[in-house]
N, CA, C and O of each residue as an XYZ file, in Angstrom:
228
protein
N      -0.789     39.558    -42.776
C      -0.802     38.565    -41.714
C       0.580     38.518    -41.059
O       1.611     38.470    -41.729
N       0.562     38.533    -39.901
C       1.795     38.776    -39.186
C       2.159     37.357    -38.164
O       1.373     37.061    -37.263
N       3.525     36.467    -38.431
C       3.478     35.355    -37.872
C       4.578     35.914    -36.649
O       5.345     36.877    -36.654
N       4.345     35.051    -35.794
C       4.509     35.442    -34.276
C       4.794     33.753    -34.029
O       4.009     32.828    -34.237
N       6.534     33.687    -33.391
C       7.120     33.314    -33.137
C       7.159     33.002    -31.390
O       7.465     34.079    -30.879
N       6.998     32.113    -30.470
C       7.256     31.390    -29.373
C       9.023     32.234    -28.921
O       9.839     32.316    -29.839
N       9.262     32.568    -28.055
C      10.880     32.749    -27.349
C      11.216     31.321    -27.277
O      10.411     30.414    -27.064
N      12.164     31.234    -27.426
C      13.060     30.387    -27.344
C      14.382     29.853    -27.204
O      15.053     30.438    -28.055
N      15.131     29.023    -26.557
C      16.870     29.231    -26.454
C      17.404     27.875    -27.506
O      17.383     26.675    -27.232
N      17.798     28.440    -28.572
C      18.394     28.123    -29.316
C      19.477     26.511    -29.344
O      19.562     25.485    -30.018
N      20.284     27.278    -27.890
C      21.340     26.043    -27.634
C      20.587     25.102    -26.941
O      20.849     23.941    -27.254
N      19.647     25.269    -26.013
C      18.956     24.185    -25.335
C      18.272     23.155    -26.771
O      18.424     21.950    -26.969
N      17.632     24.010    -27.457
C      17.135     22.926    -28.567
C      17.860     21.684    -29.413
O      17.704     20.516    -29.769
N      19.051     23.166    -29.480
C      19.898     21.802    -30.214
C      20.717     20.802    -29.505
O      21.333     19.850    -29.982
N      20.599     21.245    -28.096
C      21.099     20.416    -27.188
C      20.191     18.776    -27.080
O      20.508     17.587    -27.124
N      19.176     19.420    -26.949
C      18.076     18.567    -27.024
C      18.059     17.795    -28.055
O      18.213     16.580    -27.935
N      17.873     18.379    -29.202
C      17.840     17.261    -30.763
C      19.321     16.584    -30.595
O      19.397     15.358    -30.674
N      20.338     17.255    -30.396
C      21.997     16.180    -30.226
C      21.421     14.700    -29.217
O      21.517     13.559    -29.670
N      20.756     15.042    -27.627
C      20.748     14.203    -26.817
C      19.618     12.946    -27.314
O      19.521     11.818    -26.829
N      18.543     13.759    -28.827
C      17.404     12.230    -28.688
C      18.491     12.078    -29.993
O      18.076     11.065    -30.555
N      19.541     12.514    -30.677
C      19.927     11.148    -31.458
C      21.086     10.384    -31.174
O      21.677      9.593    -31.910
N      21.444     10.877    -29.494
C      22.999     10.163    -29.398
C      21.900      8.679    -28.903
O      22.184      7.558    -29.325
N      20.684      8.909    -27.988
C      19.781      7.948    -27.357
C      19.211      7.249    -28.420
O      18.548      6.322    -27.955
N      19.156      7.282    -30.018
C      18.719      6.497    -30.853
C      17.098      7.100    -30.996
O      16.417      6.489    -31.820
N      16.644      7.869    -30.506
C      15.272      8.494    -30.523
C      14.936      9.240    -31.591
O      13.733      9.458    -31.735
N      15.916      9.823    -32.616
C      15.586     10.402    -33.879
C      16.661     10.369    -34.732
O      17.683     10.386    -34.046
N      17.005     10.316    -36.323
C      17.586     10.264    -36.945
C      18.545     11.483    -37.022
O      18.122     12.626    -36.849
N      19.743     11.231    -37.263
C      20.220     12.642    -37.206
C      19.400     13.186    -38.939
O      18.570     12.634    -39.660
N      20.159     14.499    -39.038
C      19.661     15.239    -40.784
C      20.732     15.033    -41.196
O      21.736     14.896    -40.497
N      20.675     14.974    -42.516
C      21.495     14.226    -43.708
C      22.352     15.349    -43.626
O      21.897     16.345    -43.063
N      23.823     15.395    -44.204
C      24.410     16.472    -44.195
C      24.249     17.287    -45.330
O      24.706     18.428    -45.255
N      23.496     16.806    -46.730
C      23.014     18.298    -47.225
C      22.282     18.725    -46.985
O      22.191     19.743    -47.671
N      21.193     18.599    -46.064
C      20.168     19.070    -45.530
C      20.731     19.736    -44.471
O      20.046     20.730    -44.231
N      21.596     19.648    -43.787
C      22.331     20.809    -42.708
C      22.962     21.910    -43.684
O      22.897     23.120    -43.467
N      23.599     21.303    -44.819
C      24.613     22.069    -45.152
C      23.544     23.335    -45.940
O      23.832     24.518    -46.124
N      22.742     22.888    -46.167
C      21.323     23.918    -47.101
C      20.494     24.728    -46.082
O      19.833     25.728    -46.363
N      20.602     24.218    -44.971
C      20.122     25.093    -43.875
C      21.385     26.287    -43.294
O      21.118     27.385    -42.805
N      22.542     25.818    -43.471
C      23.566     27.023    -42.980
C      23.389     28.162    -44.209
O      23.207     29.378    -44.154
N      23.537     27.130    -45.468
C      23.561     28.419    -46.114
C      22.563     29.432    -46.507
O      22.902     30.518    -46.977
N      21.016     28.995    -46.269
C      20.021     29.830    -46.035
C      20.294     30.522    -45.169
O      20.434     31.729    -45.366
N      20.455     29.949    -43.912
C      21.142     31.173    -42.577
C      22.464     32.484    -43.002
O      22.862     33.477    -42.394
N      22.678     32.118    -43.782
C      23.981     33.167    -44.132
C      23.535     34.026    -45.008
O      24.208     35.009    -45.317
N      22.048     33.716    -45.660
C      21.874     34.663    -46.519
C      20.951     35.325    -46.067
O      20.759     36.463    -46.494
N      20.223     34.821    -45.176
C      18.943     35.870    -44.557
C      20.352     36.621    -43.417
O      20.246     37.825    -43.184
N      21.245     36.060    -42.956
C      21.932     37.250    -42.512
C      22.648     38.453    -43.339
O      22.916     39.550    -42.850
N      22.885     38.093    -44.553
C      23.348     39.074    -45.843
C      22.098     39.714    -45.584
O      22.215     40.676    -44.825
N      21.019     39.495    -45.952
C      19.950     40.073    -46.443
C      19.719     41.104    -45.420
O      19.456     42.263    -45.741
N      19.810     40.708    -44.167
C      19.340     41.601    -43.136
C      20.862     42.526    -42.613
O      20.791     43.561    -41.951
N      21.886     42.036    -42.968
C      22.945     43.596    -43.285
C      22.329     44.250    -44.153
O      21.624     45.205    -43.827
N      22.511     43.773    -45.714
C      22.697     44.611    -46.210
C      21.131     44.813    -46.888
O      21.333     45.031    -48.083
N      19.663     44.831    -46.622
C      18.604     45.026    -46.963
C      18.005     44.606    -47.823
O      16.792     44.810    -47.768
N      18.515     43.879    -48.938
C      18.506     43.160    -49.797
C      16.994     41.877    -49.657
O      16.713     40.983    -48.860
N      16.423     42.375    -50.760
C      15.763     40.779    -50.624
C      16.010     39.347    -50.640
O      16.920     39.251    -51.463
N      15.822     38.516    -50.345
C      15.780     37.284    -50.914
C      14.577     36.266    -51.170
O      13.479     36.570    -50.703
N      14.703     35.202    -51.807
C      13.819     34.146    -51.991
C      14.086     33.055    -51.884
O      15.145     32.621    -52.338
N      13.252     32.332    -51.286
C      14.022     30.674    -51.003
C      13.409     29.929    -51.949
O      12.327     30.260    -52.434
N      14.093     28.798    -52.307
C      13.170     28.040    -53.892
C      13.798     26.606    -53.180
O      13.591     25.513    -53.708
């Protein structure tokens, strides 16, 4: 099964999520919940240098 992803611009989004929580419209994310999302991002970028699998738990 092959999942298929929408295009999308990245900075507009997060532009967007910054502007509904400076307006009080959504909570910001907790900062270990950012900080657990960078570091997933750093490892699916390891992974995709260097070919390596990974697993998220």
């Amino acid at each position: 099964m092959k999942t298929v992803f929408e295009p999308m611009n990245y900075y507009v989004n997060q532009l967007e999520a910054f502007c509904s929580i400076i307006r009080g419209e959504t909570e910001p994310i907790p900062f270990r919940e950012a900080a657990e999302r960078v570091r997933l991002l750093a490892a699916i970028h390891e992974a995709a240098r260097s070919g390596e699998t990974i697993y998220a738990v």
